[in-house]
C-alpha positions in Angstrom: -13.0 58.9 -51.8 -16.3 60.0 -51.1 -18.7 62.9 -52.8 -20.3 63.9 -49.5 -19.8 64.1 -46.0 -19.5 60.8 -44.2 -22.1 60.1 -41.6 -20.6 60.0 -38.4 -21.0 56.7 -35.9 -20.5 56.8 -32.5 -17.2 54.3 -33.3 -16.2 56.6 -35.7 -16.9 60.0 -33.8 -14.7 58.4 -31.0 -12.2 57.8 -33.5 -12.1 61.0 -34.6 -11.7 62.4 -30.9 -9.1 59.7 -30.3 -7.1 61.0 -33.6 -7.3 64.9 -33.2 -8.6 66.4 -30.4 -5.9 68.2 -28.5 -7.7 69.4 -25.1 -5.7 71.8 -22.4 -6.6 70.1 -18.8 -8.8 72.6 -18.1 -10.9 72.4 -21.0 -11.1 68.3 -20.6 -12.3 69.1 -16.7 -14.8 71.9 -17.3 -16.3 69.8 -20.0 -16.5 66.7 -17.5 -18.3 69.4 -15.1 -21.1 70.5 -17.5 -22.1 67.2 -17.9 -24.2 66.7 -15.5 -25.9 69.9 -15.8 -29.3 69.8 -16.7 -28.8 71.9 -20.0 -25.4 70.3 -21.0 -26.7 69.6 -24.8 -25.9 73.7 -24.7 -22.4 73.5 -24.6 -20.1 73.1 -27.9 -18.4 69.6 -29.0 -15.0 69.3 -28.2 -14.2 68.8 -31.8 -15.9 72.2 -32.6 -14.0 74.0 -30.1 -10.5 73.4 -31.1 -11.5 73.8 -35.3 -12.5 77.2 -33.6 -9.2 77.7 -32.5 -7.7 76.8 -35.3 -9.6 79.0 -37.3 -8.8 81.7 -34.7 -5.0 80.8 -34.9 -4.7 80.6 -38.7 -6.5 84.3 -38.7 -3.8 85.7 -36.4 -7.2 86.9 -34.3 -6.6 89.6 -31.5 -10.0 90.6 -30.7 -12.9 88.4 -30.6 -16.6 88.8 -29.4 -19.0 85.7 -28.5 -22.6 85.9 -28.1 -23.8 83.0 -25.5 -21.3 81.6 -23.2 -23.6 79.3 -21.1 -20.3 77.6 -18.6 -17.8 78.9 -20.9 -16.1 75.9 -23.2 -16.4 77.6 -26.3 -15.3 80.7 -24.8 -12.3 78.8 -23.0 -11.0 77.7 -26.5 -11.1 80.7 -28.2 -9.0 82.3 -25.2 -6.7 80.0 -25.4 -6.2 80.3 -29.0 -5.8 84.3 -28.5 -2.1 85.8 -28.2 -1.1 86.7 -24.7 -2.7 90.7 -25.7 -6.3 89.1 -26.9 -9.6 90.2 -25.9 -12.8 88.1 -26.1 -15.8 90.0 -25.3 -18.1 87.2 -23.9 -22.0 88.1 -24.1 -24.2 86.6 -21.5 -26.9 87.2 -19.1 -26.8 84.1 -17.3 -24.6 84.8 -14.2 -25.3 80.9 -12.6 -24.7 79.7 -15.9 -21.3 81.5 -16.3 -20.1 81.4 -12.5 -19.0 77.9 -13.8 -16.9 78.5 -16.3 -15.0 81.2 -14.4 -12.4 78.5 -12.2 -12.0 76.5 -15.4 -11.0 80.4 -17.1 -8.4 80.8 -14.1 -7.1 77.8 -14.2 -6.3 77.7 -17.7 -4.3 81.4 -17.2 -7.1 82.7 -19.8 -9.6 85.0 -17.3 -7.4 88.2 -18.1 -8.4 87.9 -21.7 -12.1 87.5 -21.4 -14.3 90.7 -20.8 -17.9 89.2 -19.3 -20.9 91.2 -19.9 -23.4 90.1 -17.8 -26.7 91.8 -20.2 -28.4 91.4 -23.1 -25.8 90.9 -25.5 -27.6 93.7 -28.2 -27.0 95.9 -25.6 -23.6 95.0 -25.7 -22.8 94.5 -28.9 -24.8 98.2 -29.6 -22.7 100.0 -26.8 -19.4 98.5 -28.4 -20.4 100.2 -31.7 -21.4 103.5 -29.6 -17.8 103.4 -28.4 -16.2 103.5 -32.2 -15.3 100.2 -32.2 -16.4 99.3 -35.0 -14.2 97.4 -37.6 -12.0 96.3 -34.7 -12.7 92.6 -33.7 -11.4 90.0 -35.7 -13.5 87.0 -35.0 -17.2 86.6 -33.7 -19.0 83.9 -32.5 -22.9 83.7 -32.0 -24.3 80.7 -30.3 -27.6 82.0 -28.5 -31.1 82.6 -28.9 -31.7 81.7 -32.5 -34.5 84.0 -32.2 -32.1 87.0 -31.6 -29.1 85.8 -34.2 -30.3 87.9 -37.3 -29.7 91.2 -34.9 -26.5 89.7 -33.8 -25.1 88.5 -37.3 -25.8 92.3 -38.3 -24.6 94.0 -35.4 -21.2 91.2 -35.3 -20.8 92.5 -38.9 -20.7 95.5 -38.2 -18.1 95.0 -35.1 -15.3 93.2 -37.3 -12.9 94.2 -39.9 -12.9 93.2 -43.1 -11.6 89.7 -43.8 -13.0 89.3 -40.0 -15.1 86.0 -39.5 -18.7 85.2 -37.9 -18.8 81.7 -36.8 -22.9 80.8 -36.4 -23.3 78.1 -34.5 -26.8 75.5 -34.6 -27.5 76.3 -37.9 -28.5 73.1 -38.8 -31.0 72.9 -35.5 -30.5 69.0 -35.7 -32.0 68.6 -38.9 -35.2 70.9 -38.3 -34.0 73.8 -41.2 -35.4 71.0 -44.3 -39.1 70.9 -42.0 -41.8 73.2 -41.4 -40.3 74.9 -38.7 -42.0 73.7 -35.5 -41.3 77.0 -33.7 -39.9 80.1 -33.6 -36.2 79.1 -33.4 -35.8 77.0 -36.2 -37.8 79.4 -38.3 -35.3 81.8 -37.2 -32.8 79.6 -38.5 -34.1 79.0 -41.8 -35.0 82.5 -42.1 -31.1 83.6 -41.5 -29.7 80.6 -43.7 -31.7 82.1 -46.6 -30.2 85.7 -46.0 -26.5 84.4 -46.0 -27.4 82.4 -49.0 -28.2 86.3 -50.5 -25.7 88.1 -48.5 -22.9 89.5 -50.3 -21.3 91.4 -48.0 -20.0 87.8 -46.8 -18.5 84.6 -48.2 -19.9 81.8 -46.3 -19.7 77.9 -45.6 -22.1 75.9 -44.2 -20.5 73.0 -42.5 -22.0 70.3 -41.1 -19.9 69.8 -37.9 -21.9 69.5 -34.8 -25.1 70.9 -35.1 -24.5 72.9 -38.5 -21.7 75.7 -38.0 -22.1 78.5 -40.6 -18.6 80.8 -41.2 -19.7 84.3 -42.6 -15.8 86.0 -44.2 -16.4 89.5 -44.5 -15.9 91.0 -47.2 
C-alpha cells in the first residue's frame, strides 16, 4: 500500500503501457508519425488518451469540444470513444500541424465525427455560444496556450451541461506550478490552479498523470 502516488520509472512506465494500454492501429501509427516532428513533446501520452476515453465512455459523452489538436492523437481517442452520432469540435489554427492527423482520422472511420475549426479557438468557442449551444457538449478538453486557458475554461463551462466535464491538460507544467514562474505560461498555470481551487461551480481533481491533468465536474 502506498499514501501517495508512486514515482513512475521508465521500467515501470513501460510496464504500465505493456499492462493497459489498448491502442486502435491508427492511433499506435499516428503516434509513431509525430515522433519525429520537431514539436512532438506536444502531443498527449498514450496512457492519457485512452483514460480520456474512458472517462468519455463511462460519461455516455455525445458532444465534445477540444481546444489544441496539434496532429490530432488526443482528438483521435476521444472520437473513438464517441458513439457512432458524436461530435467533437476540434479547436485549432495550425493547418500544417493538423493536415497530419487527418489520414490517421480516416483511417480509423472517426473524420465524420470531428468538426475542425481552423481559427482562434475563442472565436470558436464564442460563436458556438452565439449559436445557443450552450449547455449542450458533454465533455471538453483544453490543451493549448496556457496563456489563453482561463478564457477557455470559462467559455468550456459555459458550453457543457451540467455534470459535463473539463479535462485541463499541462497543469502541472513539469513541475514549474511549486517555482516562481519563469514566464507567462506557467504563471498562467498557477494563476488558473488557484481559481479551481476557489471555484465552486466545479468539483475538481488534480491528477498527476502526464504532465498534471486537471478534471473540472460541473456542477
Amino acid at each position: 500500500m502506498s499514501n501517495r502516488t508512486l514515482n513512475l520509472t521508465d521500467t515501470l512506465y513501460d510496464y504500465v503501457l505493456a499492462h493497459s494500454l489498448r491502442e486502435h492501429p491508427a492511433q499506435t501509427a499516428l503516434r509513431a508519425a509525430t515522433r519525429g516532428h520537431e514539436r512532438a513533446s506536444m502531443q498527449i501520452s498514450p496512457e492519457q488518451g485512452q483514460f480520456m476515453a474512458l472517462l468519455v465512455k463511462l460519461m455516455g459523452a455525445r458532444n465534445a469540444i477540444e481546444v489544441g489538436v496539434f496532429t490530432g492523437y488526443s482528438a483521435l481517442s476521444v472520437a473513438l470513444a464517441l458513439p457512432p452520432e458524436g461530435r467533437l469540435v476540434a479547436c485549432d489554427i495550425s493547418d500544417e500541424y493538423t493536415s497530419v492527423a487527418k489520414p490517421f482520422w480516416q483511417q480509423a472511420g472517426v473524420a465524420g465525427k470531428i468538426d475542425l475549426r481552423l481559427a482562434p479557438a475563442l472565436e470558436t468557442l464564442q460563436a458556438l455560444l452565439a449559436d445557443g449551444e450552450a449547455g449542450l457538449y458533454d465533455f471538453a478538453f483544453i490543451d493549448a496556450d496556457k496563456v489563453g486557458y482561463d478564457a477557455y475554461y470559462e467559455s468550456c463551462l459555459q458550453l457543457v451541461r451540467p455534470g459535463g466535464l473539463i479535462v485541463l491538460d499541462n497543469t502541472l507544467r513539469e513541475g514549474k506550478v511549486t517555482a516562481r514562474a519563469d514566464n507567462d505560461d506557467t504563471a498562467a498555470l498557477q494563476a488558473l490552479n488557484i481559481k479551481l481551487r476557489e471555484d465552486h461551480r466545479v468539483d475538481i481533481s488534480l491528477l498527476p498523470i502526464s504532465d498534471g491533468v486537471t478534471l473540472a465536474r460541473k456542477r
